[in-house]
N, C-alpha and C positions, 0 to 999 in steps of 0.2 A: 545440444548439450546444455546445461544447465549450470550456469556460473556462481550463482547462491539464491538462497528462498528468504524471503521476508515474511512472516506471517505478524499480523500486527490485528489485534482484540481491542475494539471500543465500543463495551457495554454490548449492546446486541450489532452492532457493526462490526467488519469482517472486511482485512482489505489481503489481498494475498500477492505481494507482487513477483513476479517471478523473470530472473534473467533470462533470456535466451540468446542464442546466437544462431540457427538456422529455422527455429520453427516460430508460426503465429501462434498465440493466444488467444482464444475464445471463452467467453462467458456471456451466460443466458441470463435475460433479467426476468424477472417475478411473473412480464406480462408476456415472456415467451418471446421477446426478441433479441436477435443475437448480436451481440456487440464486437468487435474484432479492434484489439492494439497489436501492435506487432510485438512488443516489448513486455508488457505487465498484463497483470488483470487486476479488477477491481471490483468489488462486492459491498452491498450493505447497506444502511441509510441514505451516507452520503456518498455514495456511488458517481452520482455528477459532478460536485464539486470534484471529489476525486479523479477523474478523469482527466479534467481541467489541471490539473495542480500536477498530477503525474507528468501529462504530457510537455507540460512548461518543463517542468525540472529532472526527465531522466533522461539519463545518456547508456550508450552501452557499455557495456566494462568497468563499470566503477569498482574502487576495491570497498572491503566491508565497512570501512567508519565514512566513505564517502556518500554511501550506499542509506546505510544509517541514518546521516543527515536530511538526503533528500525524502526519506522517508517522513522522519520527523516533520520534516514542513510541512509536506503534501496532509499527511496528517491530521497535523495542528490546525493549519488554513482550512482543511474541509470539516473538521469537526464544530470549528467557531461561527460555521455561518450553516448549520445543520442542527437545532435544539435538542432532534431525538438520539443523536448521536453518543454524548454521553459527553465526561470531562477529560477527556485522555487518552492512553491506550499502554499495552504492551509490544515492544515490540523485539522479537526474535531472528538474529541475524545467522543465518546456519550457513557453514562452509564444511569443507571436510574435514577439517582440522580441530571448530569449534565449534559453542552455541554460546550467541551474545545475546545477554538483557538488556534490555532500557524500559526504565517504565515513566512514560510522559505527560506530565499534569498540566491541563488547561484550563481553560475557562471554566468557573464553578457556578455562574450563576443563573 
């Protein structure tokens, strides 16, 4: 079951993390091999960083503004040491109840 969706856009990267509580996640990369977290998945430039930074910083059942946060860092940290990434992102916190914005400005140069 699915506890909330995060989709988050930076520039042509693409991160989608997604709760779970009984199932894996899977995502294929570019060259066709399959990655497996049990928690998130991860797409996009900075895909590796991302990986990295997810798995430091998620836990399961976070509520949305905790949720949020760790987004934001995992984010931030893999966008800053990734050039093609872009400077930021948006990110979309969906529950059943709502849809939350953040839109997060980083590194510009």
């Amino acid at each position: 079951m699915r506890k909330g969706l995060v989709h988050i856009s930076a520039n042509l990267s693409l991160l989608v993390w997604v709760m779970m509580t009984s199932h894996s996640s899977a995502q294929w990369t570019f060259i066709g091999a399959k990655e497996l977290a049990k928690d998130f998945v991860v797409a996009g430039s900075a895909s590796e960083s991302l990986y990295g930074a997810c798995e430091a910083l998620f836990k399961p059942d976070m509520e949305p503004d905790e949720l949020s946060e760790v987004v934001s860092q995992a984010l931030l940290a893999s966008v800053d040491r990734d050039c093609l990434s872009g400077w930021g992102g948006h990110i979309y916190i969906v529950t059943p109840d709502e849809v939350r914005e953040k839109i997060l400005k980083g590194r510009m140069d």
